[in-house]
C-alpha positions as CSV (number, residue, x, y, z in Angstrom):
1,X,147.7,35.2,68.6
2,X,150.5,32.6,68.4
3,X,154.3,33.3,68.4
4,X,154.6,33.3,64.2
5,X,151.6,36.0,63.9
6,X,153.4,38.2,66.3
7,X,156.6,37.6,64.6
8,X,154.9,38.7,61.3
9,X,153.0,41.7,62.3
10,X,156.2,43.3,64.7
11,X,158.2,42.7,61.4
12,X,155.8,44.4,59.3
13,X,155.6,47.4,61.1
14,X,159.6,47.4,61.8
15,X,158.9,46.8,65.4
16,X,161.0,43.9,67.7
17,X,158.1,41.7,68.9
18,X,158.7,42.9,72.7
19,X,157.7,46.6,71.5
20,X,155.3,45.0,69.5
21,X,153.5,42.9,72.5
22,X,153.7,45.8,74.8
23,X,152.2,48.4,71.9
24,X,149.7,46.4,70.5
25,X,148.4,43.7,72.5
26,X,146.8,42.7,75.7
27,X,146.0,39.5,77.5
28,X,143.1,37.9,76.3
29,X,139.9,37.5,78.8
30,X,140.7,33.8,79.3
31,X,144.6,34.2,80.0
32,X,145.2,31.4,77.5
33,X,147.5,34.7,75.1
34,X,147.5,37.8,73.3
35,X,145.0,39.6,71.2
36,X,145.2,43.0,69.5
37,X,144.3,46.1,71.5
38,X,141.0,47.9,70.6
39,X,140.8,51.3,70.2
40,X,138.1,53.0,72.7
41,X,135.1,52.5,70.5
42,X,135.5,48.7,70.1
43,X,137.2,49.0,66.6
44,X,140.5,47.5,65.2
45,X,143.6,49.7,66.0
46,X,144.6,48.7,62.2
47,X,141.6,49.8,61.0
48,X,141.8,52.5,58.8
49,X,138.4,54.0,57.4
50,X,137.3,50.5,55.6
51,X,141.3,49.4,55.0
52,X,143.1,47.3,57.1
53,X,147.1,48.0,57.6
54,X,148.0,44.9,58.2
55,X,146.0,43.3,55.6
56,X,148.7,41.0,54.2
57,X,149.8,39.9,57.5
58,X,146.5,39.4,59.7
59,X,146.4,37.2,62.4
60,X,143.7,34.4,62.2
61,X,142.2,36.1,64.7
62,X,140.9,39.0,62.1
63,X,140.9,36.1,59.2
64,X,137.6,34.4,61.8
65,X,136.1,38.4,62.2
66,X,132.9,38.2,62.0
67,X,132.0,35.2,61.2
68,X,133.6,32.5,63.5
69,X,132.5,34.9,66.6
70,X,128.3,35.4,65.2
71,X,128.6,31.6,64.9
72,X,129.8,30.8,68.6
73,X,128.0,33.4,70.4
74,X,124.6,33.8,68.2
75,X,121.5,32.1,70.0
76,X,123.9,31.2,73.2
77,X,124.6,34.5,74.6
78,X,122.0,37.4,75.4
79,X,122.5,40.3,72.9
80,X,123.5,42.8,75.9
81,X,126.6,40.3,76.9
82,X,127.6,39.9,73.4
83,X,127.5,44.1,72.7
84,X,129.3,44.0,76.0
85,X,132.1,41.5,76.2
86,X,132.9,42.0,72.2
87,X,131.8,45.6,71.2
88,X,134.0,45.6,68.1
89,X,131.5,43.2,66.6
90,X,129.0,46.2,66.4
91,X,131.9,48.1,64.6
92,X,131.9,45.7,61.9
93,X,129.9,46.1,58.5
94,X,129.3,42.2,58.2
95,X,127.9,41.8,61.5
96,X,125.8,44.8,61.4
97,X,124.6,43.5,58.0
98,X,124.0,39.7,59.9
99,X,121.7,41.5,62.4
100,X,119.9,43.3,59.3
101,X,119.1,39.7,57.9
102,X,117.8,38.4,61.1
């Protein structure tokens, strides 16, 4: 996430971006920034049932979800490292009906 989505999202939910950073985000594997936390399961911590709560302010990040992240990994990363490394992707309804296509 860059500096404007954080900006964005802490204002939507009335937060100051500190509390926002240290609530809702964690360092990316890579170390190159933040990403949104997962809840335990691998899911969206703004996922509600099918709704996102942040809808109108999403990071690119979610705008990519699922399909930027099928496209890089598909056919270069063993299924097991994928379900690993990105277990949210097995959470989602448009990658779950991806793998039902293939």
């Amino acid at each position: 996430m860059d500096d404007g989505e954080v900006a964005m999202l802490a204002s939507f939910l009335k937060l100051d971006e500190k509390d926002f950073i240290e609530q809702h985000t964690r360092l990316r594997w890579d170390r190159r920034g933040l990403a949104l936390n997962e809840r335990t399961d691998g899911s969206c911590i703004f996922l509600n049932k099918n709704n996102c709560e942040v809808q109108s302010v999403k990071p690119q990040q979610c705008k990519d979800f699922p399909n930027r992240w099928v496209n890089e990994l598909w056919g270069k990363v063993p299924m097991e490292n994928i379900q690993a490394k990105y277990p949210m992707l097995f959470n989602c309804s448009g990658f779950k009906k991806f793998l039902g296509e293939q």
